[in-house]
ZAVEXVEX-628065 format. One record per residue (C-alpha): residue number from 0; residue in three letters; chain; x, y, z. Coordinates in Angstrom, 3 decimals. Example, Ala and Ser with C-alpha at 12.3 -4.5 7.8 and 13.67 -1.06 7.14 Angstrom:
2
<r><k>0</k><r>ala</r><c>A</c><x>12.300</x><y>-4.500</y><z>7.800</z></r>
<r><k>1</k><r>ser</r><c>A</c><x>13.670</x><y>-1.060</y><z>7.140</z></r>
This chain:
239
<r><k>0</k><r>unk</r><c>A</c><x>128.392</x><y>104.636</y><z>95.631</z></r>
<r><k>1</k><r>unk</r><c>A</c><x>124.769</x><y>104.177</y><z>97.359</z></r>
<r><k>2</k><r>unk</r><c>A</c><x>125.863</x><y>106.051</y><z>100.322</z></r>
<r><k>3</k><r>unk</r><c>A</c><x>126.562</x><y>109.682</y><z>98.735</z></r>
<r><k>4</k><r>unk</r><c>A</c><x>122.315</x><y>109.182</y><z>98.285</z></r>
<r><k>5</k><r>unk</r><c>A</c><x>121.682</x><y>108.929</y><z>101.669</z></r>
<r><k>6</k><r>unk</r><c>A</c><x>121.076</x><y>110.877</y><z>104.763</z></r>
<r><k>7</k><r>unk</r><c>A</c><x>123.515</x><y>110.457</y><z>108.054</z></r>
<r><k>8</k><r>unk</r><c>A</c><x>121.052</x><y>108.173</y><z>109.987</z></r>
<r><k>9</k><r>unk</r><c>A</c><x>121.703</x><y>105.503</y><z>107.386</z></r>
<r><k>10</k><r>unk</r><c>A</c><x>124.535</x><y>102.945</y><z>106.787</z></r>
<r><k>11</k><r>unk</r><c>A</c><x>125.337</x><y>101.342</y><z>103.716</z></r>
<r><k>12</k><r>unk</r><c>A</c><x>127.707</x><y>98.584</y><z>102.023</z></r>
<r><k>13</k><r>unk</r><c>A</c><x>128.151</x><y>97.759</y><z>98.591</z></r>
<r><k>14</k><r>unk</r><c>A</c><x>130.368</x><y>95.909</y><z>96.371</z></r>
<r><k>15</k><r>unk</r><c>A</c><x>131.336</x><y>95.923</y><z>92.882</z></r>
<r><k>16</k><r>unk</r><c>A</c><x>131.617</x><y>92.264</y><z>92.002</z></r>
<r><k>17</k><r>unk</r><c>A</c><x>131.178</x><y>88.588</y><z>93.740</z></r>
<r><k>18</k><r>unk</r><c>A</c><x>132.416</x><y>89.001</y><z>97.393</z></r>
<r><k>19</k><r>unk</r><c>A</c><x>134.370</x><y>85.737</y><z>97.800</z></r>
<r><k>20</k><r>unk</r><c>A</c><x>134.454</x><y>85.399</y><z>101.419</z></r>
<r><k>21</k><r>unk</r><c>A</c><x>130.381</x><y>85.567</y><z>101.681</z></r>
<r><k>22</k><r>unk</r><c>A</c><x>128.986</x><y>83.005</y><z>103.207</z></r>
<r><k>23</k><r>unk</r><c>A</c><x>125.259</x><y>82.073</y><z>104.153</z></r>
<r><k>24</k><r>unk</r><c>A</c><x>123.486</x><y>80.996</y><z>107.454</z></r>
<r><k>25</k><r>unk</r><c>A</c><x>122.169</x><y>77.803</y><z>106.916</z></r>
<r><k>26</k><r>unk</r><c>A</c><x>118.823</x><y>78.477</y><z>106.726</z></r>
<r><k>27</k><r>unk</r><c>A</c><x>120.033</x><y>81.109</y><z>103.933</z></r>
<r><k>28</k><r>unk</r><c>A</c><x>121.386</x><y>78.526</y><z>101.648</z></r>
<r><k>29</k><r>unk</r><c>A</c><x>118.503</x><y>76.704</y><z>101.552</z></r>
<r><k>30</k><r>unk</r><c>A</c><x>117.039</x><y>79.115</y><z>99.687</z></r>
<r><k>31</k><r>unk</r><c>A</c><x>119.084</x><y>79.472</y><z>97.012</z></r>
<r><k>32</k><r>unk</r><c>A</c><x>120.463</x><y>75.525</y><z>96.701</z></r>
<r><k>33</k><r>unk</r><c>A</c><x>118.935</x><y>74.589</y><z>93.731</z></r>
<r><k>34</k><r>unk</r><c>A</c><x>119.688</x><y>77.933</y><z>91.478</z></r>
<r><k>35</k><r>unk</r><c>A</c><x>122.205</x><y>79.042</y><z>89.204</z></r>
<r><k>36</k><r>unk</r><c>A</c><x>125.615</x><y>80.198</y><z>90.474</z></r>
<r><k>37</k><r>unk</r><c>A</c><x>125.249</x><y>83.646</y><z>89.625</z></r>
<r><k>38</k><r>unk</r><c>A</c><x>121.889</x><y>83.690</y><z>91.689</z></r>
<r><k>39</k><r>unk</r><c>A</c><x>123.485</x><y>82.385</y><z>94.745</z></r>
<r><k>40</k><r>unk</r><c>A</c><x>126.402</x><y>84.602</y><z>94.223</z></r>
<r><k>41</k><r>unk</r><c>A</c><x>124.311</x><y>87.498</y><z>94.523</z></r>
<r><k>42</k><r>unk</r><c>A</c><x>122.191</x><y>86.644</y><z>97.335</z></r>
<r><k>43</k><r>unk</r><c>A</c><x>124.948</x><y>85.655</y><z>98.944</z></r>
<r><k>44</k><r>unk</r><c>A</c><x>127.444</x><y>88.821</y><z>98.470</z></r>
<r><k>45</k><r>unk</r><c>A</c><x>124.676</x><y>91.147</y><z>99.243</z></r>
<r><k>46</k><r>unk</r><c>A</c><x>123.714</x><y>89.429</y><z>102.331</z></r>
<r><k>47</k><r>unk</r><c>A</c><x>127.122</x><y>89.677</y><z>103.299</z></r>
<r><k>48</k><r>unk</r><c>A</c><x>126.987</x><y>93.643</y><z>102.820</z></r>
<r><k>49</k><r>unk</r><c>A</c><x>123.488</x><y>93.455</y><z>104.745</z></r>
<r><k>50</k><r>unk</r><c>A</c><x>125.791</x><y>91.920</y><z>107.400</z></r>
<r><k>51</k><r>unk</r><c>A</c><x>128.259</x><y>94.481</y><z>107.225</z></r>
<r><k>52</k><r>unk</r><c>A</c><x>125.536</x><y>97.306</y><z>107.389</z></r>
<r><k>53</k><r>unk</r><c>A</c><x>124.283</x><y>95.869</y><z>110.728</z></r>
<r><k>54</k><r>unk</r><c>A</c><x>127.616</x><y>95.476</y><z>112.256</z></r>
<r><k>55</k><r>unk</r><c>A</c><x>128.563</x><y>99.480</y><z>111.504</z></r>
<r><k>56</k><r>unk</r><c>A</c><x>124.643</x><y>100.236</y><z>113.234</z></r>
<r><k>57</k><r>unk</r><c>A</c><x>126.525</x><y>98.147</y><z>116.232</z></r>
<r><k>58</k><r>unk</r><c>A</c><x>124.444</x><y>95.384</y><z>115.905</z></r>
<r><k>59</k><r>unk</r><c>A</c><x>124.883</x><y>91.610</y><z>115.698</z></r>
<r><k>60</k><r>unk</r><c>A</c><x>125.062</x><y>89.477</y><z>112.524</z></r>
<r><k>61</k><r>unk</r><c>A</c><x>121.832</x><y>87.543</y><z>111.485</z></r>
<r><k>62</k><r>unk</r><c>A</c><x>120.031</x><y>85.804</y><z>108.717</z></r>
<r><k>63</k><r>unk</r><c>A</c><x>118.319</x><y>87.992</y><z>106.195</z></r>
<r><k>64</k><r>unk</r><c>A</c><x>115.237</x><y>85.907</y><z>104.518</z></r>
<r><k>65</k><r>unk</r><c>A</c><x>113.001</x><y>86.905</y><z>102.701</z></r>
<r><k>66</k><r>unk</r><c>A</c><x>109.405</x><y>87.226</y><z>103.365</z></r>
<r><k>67</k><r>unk</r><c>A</c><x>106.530</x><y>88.001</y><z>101.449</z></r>
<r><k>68</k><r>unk</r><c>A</c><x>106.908</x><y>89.714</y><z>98.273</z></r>
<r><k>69</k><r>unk</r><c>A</c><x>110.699</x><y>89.002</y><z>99.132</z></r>
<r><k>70</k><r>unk</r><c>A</c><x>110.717</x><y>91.583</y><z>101.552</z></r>
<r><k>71</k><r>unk</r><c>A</c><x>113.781</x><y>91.081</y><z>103.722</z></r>
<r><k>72</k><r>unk</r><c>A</c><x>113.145</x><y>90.624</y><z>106.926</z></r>
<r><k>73</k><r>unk</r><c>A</c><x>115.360</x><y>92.800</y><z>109.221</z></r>
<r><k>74</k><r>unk</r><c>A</c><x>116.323</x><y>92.394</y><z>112.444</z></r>
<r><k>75</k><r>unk</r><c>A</c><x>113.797</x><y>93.878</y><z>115.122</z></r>
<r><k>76</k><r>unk</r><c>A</c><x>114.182</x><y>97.648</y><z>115.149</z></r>
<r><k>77</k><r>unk</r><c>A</c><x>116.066</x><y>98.142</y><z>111.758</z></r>
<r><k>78</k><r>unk</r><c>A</c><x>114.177</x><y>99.307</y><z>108.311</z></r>
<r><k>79</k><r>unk</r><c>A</c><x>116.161</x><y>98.582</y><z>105.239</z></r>
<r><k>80</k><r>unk</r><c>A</c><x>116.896</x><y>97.760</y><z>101.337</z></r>
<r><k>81</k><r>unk</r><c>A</c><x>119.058</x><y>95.573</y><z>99.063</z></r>
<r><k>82</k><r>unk</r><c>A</c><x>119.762</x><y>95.545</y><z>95.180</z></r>
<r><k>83</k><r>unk</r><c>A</c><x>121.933</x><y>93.802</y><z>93.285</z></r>
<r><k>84</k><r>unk</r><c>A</c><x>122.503</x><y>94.081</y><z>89.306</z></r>
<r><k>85</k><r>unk</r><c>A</c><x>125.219</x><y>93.133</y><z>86.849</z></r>
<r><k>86</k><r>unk</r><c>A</c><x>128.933</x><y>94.276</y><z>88.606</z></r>
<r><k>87</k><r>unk</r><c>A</c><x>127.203</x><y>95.968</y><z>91.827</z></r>
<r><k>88</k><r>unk</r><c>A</c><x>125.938</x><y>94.652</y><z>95.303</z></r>
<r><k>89</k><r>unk</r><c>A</c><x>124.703</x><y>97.052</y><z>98.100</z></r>
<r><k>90</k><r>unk</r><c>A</c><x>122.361</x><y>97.145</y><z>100.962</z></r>
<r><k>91</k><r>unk</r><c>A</c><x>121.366</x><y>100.046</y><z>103.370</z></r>
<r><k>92</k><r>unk</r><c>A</c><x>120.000</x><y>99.924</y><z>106.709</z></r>
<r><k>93</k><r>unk</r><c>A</c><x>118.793</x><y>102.304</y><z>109.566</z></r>
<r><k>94</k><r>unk</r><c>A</c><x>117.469</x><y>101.716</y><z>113.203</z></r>
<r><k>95</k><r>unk</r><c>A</c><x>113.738</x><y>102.707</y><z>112.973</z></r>
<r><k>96</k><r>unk</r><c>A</c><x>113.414</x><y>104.967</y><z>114.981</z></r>
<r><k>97</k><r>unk</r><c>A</c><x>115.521</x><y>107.001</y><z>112.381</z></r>
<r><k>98</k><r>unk</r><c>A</c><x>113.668</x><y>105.907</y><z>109.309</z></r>
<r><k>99</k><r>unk</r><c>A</c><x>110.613</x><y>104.480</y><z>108.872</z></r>
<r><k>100</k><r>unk</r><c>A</c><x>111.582</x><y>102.851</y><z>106.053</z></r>
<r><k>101</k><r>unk</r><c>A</c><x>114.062</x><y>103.015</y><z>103.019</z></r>
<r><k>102</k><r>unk</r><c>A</c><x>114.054</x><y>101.873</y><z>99.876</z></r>
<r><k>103</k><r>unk</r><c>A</c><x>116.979</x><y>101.316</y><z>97.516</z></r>
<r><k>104</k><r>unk</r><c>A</c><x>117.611</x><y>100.047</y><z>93.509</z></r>
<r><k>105</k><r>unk</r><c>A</c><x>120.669</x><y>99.637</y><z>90.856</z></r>
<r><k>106</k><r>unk</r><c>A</c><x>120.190</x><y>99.211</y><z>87.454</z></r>
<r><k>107</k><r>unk</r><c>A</c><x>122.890</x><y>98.740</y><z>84.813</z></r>
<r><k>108</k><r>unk</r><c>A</c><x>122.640</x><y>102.545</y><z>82.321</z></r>
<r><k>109</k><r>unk</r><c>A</c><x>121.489</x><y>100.677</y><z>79.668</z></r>
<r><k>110</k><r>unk</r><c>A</c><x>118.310</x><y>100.769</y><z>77.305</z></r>
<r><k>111</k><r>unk</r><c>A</c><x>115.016</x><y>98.927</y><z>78.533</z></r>
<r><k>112</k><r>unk</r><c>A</c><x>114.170</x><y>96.478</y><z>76.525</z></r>
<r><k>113</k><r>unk</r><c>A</c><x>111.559</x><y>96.509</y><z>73.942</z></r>
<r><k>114</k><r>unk</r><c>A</c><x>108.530</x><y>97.338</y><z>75.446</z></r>
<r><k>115</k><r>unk</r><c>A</c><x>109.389</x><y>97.860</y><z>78.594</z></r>
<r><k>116</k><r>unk</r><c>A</c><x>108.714</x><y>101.296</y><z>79.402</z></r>
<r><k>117</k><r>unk</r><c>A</c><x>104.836</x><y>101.283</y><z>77.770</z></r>
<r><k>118</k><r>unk</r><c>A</c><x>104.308</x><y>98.999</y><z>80.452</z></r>
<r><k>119</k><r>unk</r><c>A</c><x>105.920</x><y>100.861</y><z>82.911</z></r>
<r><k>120</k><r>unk</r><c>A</c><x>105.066</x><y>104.810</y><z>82.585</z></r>
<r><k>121</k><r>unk</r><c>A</c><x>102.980</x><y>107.259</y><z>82.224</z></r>
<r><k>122</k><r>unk</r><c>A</c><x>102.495</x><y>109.111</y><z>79.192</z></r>
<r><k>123</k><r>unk</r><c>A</c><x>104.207</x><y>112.465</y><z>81.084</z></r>
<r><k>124</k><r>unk</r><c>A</c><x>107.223</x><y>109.948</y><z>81.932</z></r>
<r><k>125</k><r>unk</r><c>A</c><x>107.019</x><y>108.876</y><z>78.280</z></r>
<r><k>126</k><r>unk</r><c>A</c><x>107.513</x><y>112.217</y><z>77.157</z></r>
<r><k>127</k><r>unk</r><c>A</c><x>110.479</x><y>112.985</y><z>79.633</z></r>
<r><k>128</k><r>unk</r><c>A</c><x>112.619</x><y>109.488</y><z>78.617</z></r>
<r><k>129</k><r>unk</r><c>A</c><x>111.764</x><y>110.883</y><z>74.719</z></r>
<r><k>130</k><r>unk</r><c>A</c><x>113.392</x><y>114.452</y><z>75.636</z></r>
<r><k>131</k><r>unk</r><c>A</c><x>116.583</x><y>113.032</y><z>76.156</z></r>
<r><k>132</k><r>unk</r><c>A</c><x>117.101</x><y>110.592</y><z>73.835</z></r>
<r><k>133</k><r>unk</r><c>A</c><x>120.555</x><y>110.738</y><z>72.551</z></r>
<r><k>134</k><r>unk</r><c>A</c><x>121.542</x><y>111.710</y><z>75.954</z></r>
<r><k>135</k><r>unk</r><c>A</c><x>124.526</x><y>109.922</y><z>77.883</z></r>
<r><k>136</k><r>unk</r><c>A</c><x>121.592</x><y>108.727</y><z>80.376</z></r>
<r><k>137</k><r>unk</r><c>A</c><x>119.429</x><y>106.138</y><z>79.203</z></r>
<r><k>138</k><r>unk</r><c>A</c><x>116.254</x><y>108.203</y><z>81.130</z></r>
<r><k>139</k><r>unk</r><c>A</c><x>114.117</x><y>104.721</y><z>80.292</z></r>
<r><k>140</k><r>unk</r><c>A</c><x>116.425</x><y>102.957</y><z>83.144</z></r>
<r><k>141</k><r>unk</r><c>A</c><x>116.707</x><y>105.610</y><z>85.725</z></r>
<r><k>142</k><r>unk</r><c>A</c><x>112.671</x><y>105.954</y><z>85.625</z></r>
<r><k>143</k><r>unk</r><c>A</c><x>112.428</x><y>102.165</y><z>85.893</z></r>
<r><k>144</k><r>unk</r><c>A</c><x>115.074</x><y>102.061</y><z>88.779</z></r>
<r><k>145</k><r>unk</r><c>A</c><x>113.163</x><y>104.522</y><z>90.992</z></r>
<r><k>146</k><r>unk</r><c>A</c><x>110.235</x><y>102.991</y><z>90.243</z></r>
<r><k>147</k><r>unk</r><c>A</c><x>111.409</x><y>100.404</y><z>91.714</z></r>
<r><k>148</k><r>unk</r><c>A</c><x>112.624</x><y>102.276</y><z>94.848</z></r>
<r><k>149</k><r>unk</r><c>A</c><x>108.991</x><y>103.472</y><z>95.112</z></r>
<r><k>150</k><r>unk</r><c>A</c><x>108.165</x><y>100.046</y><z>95.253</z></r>
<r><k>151</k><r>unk</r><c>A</c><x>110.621</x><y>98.909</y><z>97.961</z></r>
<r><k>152</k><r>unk</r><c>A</c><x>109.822</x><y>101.982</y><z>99.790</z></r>
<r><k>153</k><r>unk</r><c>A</c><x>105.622</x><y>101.283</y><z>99.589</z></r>
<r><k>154</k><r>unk</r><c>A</c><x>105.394</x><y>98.031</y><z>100.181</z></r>
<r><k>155</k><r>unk</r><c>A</c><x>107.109</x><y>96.878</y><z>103.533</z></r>
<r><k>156</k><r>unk</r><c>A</c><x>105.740</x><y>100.133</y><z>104.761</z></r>
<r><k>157</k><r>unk</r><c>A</c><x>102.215</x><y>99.911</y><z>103.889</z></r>
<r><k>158</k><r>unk</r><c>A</c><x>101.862</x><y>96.325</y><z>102.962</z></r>
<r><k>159</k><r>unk</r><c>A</c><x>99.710</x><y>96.639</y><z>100.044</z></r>
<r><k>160</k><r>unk</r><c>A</c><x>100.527</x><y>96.524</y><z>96.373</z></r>
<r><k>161</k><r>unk</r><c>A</c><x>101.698</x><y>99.269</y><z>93.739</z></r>
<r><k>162</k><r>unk</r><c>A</c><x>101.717</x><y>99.306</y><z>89.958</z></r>
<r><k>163</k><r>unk</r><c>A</c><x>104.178</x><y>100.897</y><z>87.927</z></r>
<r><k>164</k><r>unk</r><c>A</c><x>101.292</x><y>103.541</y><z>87.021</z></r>
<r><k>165</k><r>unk</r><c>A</c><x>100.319</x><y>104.743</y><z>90.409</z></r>
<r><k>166</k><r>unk</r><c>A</c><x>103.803</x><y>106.775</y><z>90.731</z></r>
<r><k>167</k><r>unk</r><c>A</c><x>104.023</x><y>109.580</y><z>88.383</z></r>
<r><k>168</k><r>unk</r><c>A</c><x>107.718</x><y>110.672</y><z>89.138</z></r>
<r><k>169</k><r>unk</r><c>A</c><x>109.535</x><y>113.610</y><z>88.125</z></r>
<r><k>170</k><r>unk</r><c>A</c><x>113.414</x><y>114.210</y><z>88.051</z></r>
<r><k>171</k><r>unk</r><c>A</c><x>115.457</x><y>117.157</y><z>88.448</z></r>
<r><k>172</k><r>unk</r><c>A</c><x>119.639</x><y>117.293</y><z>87.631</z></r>
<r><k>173</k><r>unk</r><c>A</c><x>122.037</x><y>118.421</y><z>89.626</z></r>
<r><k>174</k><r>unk</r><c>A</c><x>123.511</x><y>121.673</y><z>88.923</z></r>
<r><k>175</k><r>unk</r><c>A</c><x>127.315</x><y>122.069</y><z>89.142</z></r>
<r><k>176</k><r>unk</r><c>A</c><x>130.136</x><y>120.696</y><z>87.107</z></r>
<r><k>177</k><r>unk</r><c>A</c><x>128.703</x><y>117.298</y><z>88.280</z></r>
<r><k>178</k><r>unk</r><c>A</c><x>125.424</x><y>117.511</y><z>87.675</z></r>
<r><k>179</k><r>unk</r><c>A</c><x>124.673</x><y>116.005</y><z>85.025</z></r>
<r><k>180</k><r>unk</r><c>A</c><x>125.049</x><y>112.638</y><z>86.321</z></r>
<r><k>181</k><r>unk</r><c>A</c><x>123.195</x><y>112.762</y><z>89.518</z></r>
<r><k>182</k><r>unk</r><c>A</c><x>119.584</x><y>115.273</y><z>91.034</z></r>
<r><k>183</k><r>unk</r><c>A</c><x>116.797</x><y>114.240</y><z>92.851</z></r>
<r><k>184</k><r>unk</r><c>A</c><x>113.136</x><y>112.939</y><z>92.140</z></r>
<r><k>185</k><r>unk</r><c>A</c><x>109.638</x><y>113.208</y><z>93.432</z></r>
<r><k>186</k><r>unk</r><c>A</c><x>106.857</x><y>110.211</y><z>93.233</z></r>
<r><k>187</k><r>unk</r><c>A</c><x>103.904</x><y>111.204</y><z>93.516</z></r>
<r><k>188</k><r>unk</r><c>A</c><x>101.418</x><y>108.234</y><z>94.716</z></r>
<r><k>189</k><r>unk</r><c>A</c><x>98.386</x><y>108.166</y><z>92.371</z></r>
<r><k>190</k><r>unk</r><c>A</c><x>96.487</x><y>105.911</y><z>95.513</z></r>
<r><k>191</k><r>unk</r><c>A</c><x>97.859</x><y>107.454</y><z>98.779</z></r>
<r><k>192</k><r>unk</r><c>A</c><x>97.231</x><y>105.505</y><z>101.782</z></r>
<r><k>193</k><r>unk</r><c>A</c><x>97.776</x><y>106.798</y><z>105.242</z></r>
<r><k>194</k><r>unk</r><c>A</c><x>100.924</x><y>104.787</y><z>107.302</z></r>
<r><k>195</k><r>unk</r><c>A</c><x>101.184</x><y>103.009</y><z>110.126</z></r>
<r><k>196</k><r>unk</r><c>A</c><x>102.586</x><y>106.315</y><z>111.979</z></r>
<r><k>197</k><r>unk</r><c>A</c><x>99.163</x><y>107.904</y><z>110.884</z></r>
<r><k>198</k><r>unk</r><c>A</c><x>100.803</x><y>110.148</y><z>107.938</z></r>
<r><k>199</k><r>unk</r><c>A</c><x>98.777</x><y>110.009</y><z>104.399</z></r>
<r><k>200</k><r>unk</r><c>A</c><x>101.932</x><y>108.817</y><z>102.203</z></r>
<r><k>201</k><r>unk</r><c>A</c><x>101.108</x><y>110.784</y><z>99.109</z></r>
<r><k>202</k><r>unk</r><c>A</c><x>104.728</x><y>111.104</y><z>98.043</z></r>
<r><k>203</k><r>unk</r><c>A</c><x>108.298</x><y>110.240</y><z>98.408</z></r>
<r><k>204</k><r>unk</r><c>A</c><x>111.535</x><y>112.349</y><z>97.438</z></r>
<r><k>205</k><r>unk</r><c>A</c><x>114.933</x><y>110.467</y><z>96.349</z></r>
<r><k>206</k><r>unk</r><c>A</c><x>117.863</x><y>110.725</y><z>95.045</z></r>
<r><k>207</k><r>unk</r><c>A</c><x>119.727</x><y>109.159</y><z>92.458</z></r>
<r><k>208</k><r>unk</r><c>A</c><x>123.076</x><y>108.814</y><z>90.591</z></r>
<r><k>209</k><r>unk</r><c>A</c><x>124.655</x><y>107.913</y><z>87.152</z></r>
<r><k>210</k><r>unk</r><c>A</c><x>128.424</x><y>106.622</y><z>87.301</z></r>
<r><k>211</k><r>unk</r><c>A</c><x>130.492</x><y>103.651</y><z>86.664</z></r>
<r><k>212</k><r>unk</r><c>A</c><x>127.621</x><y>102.335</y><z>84.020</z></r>
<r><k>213</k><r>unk</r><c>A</c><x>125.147</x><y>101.916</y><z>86.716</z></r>
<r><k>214</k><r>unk</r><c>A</c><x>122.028</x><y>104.025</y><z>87.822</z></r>
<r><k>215</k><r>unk</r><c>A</c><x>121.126</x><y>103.997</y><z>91.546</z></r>
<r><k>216</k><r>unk</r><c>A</c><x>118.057</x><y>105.457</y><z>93.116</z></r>
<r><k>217</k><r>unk</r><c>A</c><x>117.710</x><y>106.020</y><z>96.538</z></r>
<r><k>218</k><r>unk</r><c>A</c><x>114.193</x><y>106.715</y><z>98.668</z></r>
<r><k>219</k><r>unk</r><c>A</c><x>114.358</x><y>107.217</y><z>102.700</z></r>
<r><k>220</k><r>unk</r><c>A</c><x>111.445</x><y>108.535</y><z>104.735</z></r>
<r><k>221</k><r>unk</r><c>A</c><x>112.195</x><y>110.199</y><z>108.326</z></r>
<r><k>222</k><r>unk</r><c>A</c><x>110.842</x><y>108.498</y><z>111.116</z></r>
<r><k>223</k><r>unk</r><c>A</c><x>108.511</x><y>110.383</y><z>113.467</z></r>
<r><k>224</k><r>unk</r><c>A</c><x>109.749</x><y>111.916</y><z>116.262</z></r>
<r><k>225</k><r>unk</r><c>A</c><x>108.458</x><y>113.421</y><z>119.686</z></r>
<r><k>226</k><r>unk</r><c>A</c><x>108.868</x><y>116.950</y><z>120.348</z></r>
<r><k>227</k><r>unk</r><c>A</c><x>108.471</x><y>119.129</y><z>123.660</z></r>
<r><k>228</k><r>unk</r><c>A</c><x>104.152</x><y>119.401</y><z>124.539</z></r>
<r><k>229</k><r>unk</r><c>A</c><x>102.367</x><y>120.231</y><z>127.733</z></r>
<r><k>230</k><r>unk</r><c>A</c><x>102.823</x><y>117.424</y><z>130.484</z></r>
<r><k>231</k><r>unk</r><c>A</c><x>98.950</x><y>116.627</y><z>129.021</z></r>
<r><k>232</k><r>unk</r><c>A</c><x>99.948</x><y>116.245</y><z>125.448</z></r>
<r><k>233</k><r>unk</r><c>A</c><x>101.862</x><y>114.595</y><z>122.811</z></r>
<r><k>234</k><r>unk</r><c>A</c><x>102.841</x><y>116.120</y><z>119.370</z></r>
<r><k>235</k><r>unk</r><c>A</c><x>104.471</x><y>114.708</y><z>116.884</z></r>
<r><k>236</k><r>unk</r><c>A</c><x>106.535</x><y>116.162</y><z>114.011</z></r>
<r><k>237</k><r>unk</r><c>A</c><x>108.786</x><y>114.603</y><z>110.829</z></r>
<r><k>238</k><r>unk</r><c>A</c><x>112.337</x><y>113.784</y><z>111.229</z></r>
């Protein structure tokens, strides 16, 4: 499902359910020993499509932990993303010097709860998710879910915190006899920082996709790349 969001350069896995032959590293299951079974279920079955991921990039299998602001930590060389929500698993992954960083989120299409999306959007956003109300999309949970791909985007690429508020996103359908259930979105970063790769990230564009009672967003940023310069230069463009 995730991958139909997502450019060539990056692999994906997902599941629809518990993945019974998942199993943890040790140091893994630590983590997770003294919480409920549906929480270990889903660390562990998304793990084991991190695992999978890697393995179709050609690379070994290794312990995913997570690190501050449960970040996963990747294996050196590899930018990527995990989600899990009620019946769906999935995790995407890339070699660096592909993407600088991607950033990934599934939500069940279903109604915020109360309260949720003051706290969460802007009054422009506010008067988007009331425009369709009545709609087969539940707008409230798509916004929140790419929000939240903003977020997983942001933060293991420029280390520093984002509210809800300092994205103002906007979304645009699909046309075709699909497109209702799927288009693409821009973020636009209310506090733009510049990157480690010494680009101002002032936006990010992403896809996402309504089907099988889920929403999934999707956000991937092209790594730099070297092109052809003068034996005394070096230019850079986007990938």
């Amino acid at each position: 499902m995730i991958e139909s969001l997502l450019p060539g350069e990056a692999v994906a896995d997902d599941v629809f359910g518990p993945d019974g032959t998942a199993t943890l590293y040790p140091e893994e299951a630590a983590l997770v020993e003294r919480t409920t079974d549906l929480r270990r279920e889903e660390f562990t079955t998304v793990r084991a499509c991190a695992r999978r991921a890697l393995a179709a990039l050609g690379l070994p299998p290794a312990p995913i932990l997570p690190g501050t602001r449960n970040v996963p930590q990747w294996p050196e060389g590899v930018v990527g993303s995990m989600t899990h929500c009620a019946g769906y698993r999935a995790a995407v992954v890339a070699r660096d010097t592909d993407l600088a960083m991607v950033g990934i989120d599934a939500e069940p299409d279903l109604p915020l709860p109360q309260g949720v999306l003051e706290s969460i959007a802007l009054p422009r956003e506010r008067a988007w998710v009331r425009a369709g109300a009545g709609g087969r999309l539940c707008r409230d949970r798509l916004l929140f879910s790419a929000k939240e791909s903003v977020y997983k985007t942001w933060y293991p690429l420029l280390g520093t915190e984002l509210d809800f508020d300092d994205a103002d996103i906007t979304f645009r359908h699909a046309t075709g006899p699909s497109g209702g259930g799927r288009g693409t979105f821009t973020a636009r970063i209310l506090r733009p920082r510049t990157g480690p790769d010494g680009r101002v990230v002032e936006e990010f564009d992403g896809r996402w996709l309504a089907a099988r009672g889920l929403v999934v967003t999707a956000i991937t940023v092209p790594a730099l790349r070297p092109v052809a310069a003068p034996p005394s230069t070096v230019g850079y463009q986007g990938g």
